[in-house]
Each structure stands twice: as C-alpha cells, then as structure tokens.
ROZASE-155938 format. One record per residue (C-alpha): residue in three letters; z, x, y. Coordinates in steps of 0.25 Angstrom, whole numbers. Layout:
<rs>
+------+-------+-------+-------+
| rest |    up |  east | north |
+------+-------+-------+-------+
|  ALA |     Z |     X |     Y |
...
+------+-------+-------+-------+
</rs>
This chain:
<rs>
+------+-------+-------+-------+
| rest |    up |  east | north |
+------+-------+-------+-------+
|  UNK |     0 |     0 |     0 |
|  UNK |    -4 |     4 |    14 |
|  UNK |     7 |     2 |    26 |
|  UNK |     3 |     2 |    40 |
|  UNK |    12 |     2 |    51 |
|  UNK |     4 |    -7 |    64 |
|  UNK |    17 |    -5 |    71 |
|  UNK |    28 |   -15 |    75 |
|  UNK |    31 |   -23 |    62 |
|  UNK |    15 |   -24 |    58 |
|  UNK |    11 |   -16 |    45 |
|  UNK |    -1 |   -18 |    37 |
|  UNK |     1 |   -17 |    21 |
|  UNK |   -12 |   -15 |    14 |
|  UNK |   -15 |   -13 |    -1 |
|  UNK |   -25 |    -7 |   -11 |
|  UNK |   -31 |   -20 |   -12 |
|  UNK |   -34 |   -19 |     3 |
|  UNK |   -26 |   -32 |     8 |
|  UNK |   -20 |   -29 |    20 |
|  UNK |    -5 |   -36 |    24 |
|  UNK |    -2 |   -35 |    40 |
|  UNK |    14 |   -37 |    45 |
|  UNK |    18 |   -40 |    57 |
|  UNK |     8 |   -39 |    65 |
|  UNK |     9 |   -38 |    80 |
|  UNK |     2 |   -41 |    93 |
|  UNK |    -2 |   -29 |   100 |
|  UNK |     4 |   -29 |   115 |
|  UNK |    15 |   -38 |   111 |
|  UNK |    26 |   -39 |   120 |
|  UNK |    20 |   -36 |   133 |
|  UNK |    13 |   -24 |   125 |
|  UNK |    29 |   -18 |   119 |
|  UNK |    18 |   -21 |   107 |
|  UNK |     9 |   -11 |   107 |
|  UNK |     4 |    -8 |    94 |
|  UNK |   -11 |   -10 |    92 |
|  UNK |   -18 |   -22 |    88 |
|  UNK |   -17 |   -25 |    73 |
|  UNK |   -33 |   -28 |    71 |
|  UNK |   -32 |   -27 |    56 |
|  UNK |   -36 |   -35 |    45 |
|  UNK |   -27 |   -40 |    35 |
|  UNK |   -26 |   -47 |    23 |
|  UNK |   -13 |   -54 |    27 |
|  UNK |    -2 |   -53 |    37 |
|  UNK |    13 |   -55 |    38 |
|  UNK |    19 |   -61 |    52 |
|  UNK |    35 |   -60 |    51 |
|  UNK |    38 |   -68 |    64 |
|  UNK |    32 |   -74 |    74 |
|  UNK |    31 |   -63 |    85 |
|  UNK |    20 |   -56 |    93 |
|  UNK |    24 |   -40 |    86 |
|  UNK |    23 |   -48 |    72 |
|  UNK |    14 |   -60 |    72 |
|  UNK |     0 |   -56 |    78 |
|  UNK |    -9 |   -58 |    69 |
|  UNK |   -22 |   -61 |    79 |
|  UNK |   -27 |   -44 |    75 |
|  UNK |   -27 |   -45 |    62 |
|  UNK |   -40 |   -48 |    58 |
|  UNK |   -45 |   -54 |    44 |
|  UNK |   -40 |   -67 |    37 |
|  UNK |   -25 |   -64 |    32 |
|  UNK |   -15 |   -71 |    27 |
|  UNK |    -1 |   -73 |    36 |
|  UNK |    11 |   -75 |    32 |
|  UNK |    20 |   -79 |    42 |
|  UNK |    30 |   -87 |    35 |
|  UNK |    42 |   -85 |    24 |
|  UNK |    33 |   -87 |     9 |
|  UNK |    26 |   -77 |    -4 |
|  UNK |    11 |   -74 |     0 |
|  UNK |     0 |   -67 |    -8 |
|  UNK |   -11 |   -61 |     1 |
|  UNK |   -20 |   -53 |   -11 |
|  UNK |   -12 |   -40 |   -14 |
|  UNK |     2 |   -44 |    -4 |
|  UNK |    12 |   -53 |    -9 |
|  UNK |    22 |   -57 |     2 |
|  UNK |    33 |   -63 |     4 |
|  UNK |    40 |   -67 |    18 |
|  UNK |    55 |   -71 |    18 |
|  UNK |    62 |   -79 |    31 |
|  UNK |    71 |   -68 |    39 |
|  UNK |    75 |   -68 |    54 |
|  UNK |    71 |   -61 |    67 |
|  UNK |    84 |   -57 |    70 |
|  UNK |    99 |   -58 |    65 |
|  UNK |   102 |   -73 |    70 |
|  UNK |    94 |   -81 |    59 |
|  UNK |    83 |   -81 |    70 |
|  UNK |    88 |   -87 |    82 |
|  UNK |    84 |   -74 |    90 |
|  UNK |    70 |   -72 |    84 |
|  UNK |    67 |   -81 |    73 |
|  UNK |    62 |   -79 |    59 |
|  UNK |    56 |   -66 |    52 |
|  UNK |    48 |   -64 |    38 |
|  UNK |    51 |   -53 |    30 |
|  UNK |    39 |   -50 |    21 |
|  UNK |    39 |   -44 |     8 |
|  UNK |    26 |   -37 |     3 |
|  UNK |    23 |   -36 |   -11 |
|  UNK |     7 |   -27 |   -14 |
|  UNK |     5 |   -16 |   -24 |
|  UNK |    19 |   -16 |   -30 |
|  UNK |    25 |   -13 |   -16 |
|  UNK |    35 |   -23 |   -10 |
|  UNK |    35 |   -21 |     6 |
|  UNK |    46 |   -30 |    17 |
|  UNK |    42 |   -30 |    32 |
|  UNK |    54 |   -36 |    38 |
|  UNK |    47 |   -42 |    50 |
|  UNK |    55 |   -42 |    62 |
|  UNK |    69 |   -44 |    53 |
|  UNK |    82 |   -45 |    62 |
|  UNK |    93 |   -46 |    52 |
|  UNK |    99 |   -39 |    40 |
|  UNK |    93 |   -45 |    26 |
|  UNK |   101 |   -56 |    17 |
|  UNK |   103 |   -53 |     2 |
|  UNK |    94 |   -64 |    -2 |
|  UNK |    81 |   -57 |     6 |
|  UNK |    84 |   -44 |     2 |
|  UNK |    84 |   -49 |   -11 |
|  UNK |    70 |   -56 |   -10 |
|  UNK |    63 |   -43 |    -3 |
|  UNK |    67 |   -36 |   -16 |
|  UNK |    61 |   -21 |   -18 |
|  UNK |    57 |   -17 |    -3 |
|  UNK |    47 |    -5 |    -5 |
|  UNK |    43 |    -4 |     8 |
|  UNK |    50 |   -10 |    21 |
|  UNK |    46 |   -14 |    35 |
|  UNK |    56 |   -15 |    43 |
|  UNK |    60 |   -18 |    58 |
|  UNK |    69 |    -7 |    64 |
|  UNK |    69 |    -9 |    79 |
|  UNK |    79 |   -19 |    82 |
|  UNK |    79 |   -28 |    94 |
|  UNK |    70 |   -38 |    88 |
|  UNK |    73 |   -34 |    74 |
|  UNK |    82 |   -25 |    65 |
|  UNK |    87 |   -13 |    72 |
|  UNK |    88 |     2 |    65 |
|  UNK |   102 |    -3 |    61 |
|  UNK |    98 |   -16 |    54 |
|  UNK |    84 |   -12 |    49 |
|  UNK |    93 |     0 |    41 |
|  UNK |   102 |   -12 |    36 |
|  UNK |    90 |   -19 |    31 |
|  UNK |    83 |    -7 |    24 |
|  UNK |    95 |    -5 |    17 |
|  UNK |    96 |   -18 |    12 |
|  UNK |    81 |   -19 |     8 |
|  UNK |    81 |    -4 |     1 |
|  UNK |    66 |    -3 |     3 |
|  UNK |    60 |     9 |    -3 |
|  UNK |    53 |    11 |    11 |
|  UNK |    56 |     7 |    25 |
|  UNK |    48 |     7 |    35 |
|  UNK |    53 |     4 |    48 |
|  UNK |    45 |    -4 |    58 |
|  UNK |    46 |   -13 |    71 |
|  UNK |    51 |    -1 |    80 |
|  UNK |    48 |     3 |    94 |
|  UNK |    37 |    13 |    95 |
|  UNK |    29 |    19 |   105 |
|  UNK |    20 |     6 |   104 |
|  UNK |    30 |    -5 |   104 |
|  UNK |    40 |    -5 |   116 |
|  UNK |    49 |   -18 |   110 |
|  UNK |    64 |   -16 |   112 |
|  UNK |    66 |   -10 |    99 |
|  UNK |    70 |     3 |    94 |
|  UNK |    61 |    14 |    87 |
|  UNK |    61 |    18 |    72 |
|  UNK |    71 |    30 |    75 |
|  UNK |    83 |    21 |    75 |
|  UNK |    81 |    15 |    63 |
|  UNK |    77 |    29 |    55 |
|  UNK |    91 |    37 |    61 |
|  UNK |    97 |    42 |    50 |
|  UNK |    89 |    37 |    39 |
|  UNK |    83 |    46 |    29 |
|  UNK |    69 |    46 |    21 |
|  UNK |    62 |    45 |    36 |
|  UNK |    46 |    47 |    34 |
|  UNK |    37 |    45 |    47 |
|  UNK |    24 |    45 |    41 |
|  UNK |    18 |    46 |    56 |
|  UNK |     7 |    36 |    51 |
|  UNK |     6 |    20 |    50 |
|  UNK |     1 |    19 |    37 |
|  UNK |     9 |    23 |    23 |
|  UNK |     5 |    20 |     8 |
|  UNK |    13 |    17 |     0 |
|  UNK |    14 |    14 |   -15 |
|  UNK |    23 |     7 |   -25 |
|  UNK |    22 |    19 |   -34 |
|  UNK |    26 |    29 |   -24 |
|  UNK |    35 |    23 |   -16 |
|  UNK |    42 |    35 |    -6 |
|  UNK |    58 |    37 |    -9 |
|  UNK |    66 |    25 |    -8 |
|  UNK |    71 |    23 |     5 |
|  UNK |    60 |    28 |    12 |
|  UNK |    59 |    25 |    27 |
|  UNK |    44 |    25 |    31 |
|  UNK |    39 |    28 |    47 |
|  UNK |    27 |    23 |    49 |
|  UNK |    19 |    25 |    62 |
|  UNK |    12 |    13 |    69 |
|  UNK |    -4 |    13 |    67 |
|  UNK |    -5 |     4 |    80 |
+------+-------+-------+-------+
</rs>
C-alpha cells in the first residue's frame, strides 16, 4: 500500500490494484488562506469526509466518479473495506464542535484508522472495535482536536504498529495549532522520511511502535 500525506488531515491510500482512497480532503485557502495546502486535483476511486468542515469535507477537486462515505456504516469500494464509527469533535459529546468519523481501512491485509478530527480519549468499546491498528493517523495539534498530550494518550490506547502524526501547524497551515514537535518530545523510534509518500507492506511492517514523519506533497 501507498501513503501519501496532501497535508492537514488528507492522505491518499492507494493499492496494487490501482484504486485510490482520498481522506479528508481540504479546501485549498480555507480560513481566509490559514489553509494553504494546494488543490487536491486527484482522482480517486473513493473518498472518506469525517466531518463536515472546509479543511476535511471539499471534495469539488477530486475529480473522477467515487464513492463517499460520509456517515457512520461498513462500505466496500473494490479492493477497501471501511468501516466508519460515531465519535466527537471535541470532549463534550459534541456541544462545542459536533460529531466526528473514525475510519478503519482494511486492503491487502493492512488495517489503517484515521481518526479524523478526534477530540476525546477512546472508550473500551471502540478501542475494541478498531481491533489491530497497523498504521495510525492521527491528530496532534490540539485547539480543534487532541493536543500532543491527549494524542500520546490515544496512541497508547490503540497500540498501532505505526503512528503517523497528522493535523499539525506547518509552514502551510497558519491555524492556531501547534507543530509535530510537541507531540514527538521524548518519544522514541522517530523517523522523518522527508518525503509525502511511504509504502508500506503487511509482510514488512517496520518495528512495533514506530512513529512515522511524513512531509506534505501540497
């Protein structure tokens, strides 16, 4: 399987078969321009929208005929089998943000969870239902979502083979959040590819508890 990092939230996972998955993709300029990722003019096969936002929900640049899933349910798009599971925005059930969709991905034996925009440690009964986490996407930033502190809480609860921390302040997206640093202080197994793109493989899958860097291709 091939990860790309668009930046923000938005990854694209695309198999051997050729079918392409988009996450989370944002609107480019978003935010009076705090956005400012470039357009996601990709095609895809199908596409997976947590929450209703601008920086998670634009799906006008995706070109091709996909298939969206945008609500809590088990979906097949060709080689992907999904499934997406009610969570919140923020830590008041929520009354500050409203609803979120945590995806679990299952192609070519892997089994990938993008969190979406997740503001609140898990239950027992979700954990349970993500079951082996391979590879983990995950919000770090805070403000808006889990914060360094919270995000480590969650990985720890998950146990993913591989984190990959996303939804960060860069040079290209001025929100109030903070940067990757916070969350990576004191951890260890650190490898910043300095690239947007990482294959990866259910036969040879890197060291358990691996945390994964990722620049952004946009």
């Amino acid at each position: 399987m091939e990860i790309t990092w668009f930046g923000h939230a938005s990854f694209r996972l695309q198999v051997k078969d050729g079918t392409r998955l988009i996450i989370d993709p944002y609107e480019s300029g978003a935010f009076g321009g705090a956005i400012g990722y470039g357009k996601i003019n990709e095609e895809a096969e199908a596409v997976i929208t947590s929450h209703a936002h601008a920086d998670h929900n634009y799906t006008q640049d995706i070109r091709g005929t996909f298939t969206l899933m945008d609500r809590p349910g088990e979906f097949t798009v060709k080689s992907f089998k999904v499934k997406t599971l009610p969570t919140f925005h923020d830590s008041a059930a929520g009354r500050e943000r409203g609803k979120n969709l945590i995806s679990v991905i299952e192609a070519e034996g892997l089994r990938v969870v993008h969190l979406g925009d997740l503001g609140h440690l898990l239950s027992g009964e979700t954990v349970k239902a993500l079951g082996e986490v391979h590879v983990l996407l995950i919000p770090v930033g805070g403000f808006f979502t889990l914060d360094a502190q919270g995000a480590s809480k969650v990985m720890e609860q998950i146990d993913p083979w591989v984190t990959i921390p996303m939804h960060y302040r860069t040079e290209r997206c001025s929100l109030p959040i903070s940067g990757v640093e916070e969350f990576l202080k004191g951890k260890k197994n650190v490898v910043r590819l300095g690239k947007s793109v990482w294959q990866v493989d259910a036969n040879s899958l890197p060291t358990h508890g691996q945390i994964i860097v990722l620049e952004p291709a946009r």
